[in-house]
N, C-alpha and C positions, 0 to 999 in steps of 0.2 A: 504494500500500500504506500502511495506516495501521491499528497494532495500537491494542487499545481500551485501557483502565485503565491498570495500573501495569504494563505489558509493552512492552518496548523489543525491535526485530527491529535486530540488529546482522551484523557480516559479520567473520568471524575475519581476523585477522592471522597469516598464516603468518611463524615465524622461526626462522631456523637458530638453534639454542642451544648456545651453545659458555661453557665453563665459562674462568674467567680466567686459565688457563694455555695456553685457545686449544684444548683438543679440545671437537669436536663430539660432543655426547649423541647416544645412539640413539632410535625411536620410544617405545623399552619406558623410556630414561631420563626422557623428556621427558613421559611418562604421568604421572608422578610430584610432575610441577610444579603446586602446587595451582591457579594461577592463571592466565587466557589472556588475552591483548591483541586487543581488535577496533577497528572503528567504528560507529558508532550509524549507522543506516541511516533511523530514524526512531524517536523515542521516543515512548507512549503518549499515550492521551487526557489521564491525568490526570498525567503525568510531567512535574513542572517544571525541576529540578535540572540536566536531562541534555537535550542538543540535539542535533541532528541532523551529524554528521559531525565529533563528538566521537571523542576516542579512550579508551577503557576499558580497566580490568581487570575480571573478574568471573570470578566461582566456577567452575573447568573443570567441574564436576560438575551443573551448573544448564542448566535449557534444552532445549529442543529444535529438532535442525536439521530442516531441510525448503528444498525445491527449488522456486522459484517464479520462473517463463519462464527455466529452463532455470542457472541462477542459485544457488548455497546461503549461505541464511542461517540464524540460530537466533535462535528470542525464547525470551530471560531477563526475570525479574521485574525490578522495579527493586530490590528488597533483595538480589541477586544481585551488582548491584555494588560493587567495593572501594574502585577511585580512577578516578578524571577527571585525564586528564593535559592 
């Protein structure tokens, strides 16, 4: 798999979200949270910045997911991203 231009195919980070006093937010709190943590799975032809099994933040609102061998990823643009950790 190898996305073309400025489109990186990343693979979400599932994380329990628990607020600093130690409860756990529910799905409907966690909707809320503008940003999502993944891995880049492969970034774009023309994407320099950003490599392959990096970990990001990017816009929860960006992207589309899709199922490929059975497998769910989502490609966001590359201005989608906020930080490289």
């Amino acid at each position: 798999m190898r996305p073309i231009g400025k489109y990186i195919l990343i693979q979400q980070i599932k994380e329990a979200l628990k607020t600093e006093s130690g409860i756990l937010l529910t799905a409907d709190d966690s909707a809320d949270i503008r940003y999502k943590k993944a891995t880049v799975v492969a970034p774009g032809t023309d994407v320099s910045v950003i490599s392959s099994e990096d970990t990001i933040f990017y816009d929860s609102r960006a992207g589309y997911t899709m199922i490929i061998k059975g497998e769910q990823y989502t490609v966001i643009s590359e201005r989608d991203v906020v930080v490289v950790v």
